[in-house]
C-alpha positions in Angstrom: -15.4 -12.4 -37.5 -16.0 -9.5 -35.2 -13.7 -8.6 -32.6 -14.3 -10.4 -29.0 -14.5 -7.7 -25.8 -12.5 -8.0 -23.0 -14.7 -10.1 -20.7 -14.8 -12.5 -23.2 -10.7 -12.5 -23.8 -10.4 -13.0 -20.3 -12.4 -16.0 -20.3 -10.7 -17.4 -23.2 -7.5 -16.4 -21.2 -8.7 -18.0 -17.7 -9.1 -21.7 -19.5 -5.7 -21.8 -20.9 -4.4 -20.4 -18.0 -6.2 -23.6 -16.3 -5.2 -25.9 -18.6 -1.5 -25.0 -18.9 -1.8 -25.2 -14.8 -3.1 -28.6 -15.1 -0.7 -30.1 -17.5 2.0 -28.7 -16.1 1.3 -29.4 -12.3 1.8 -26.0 -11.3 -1.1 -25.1 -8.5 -3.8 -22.8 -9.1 -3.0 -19.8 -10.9 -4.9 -16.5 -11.4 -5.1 -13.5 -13.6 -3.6 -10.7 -12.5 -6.0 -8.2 -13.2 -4.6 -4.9 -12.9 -1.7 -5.6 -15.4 -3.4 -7.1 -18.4 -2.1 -5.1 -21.7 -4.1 -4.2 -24.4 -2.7 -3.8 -28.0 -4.3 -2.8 -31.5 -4.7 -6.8 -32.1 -4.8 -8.1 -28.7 -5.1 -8.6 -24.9 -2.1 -10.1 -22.6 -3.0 -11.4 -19.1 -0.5 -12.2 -17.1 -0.8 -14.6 -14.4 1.1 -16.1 -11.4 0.3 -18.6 -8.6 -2.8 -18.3 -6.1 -0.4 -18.2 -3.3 1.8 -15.5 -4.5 -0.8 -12.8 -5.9 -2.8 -13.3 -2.3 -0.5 -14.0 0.3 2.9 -12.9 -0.9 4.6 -16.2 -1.0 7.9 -15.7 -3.1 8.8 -19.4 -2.6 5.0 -19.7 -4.9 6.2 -17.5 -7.5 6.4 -18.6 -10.6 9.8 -17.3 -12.8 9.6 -17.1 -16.5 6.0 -17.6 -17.5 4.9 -15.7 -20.5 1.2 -13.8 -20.6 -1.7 -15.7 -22.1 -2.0 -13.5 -25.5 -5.7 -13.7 -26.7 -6.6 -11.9 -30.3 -9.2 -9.5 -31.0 -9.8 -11.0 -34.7 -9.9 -14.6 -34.2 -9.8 -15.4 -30.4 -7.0 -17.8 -30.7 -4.5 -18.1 -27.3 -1.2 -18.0 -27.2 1.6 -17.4 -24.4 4.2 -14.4 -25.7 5.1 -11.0 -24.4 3.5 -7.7 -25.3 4.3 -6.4 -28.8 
């Protein structure tokens, strides 16, 4: 399989992102763009709530939450840290 680009990590990213935030009753959640990590083998997006990222609230903030890992190879999603 070829490697996936960005754009298309990000979308793969954005749906488990929305899924996890679903399941999990946590709100809406979003990317946050300008800290995404890229790797030899793969992107990590981080995310936080809606209401943190665009107004600030702390009490919104999430605590904990681990990036949405998407491979370059295979395009499978996971949540880890950066390695």
């Amino acid at each position: 399989m070829n490697d996936i680009c960005l754009s298309e990590a990000r979308a793969l990213a954005a749906e488990a992102i929305a899924r996890l935030a679903q399941e999990e009753h946590l709100g809406d959640l979003m990317i946050v763009d300008d800290a995404v990590v890229e790797t030899a083998s793969a992107w990590y997006f981080p995310y936080d709530s809606t209401a943190f990222i665009l107004h600030g609230d702390i009490a919104a903030a999430l605590a904990g939450n681990l990036p949405a890992r998407v491979a370059k190879d295979d395009a499978s999603v996971t949540f880890a840290v950066p390695q």
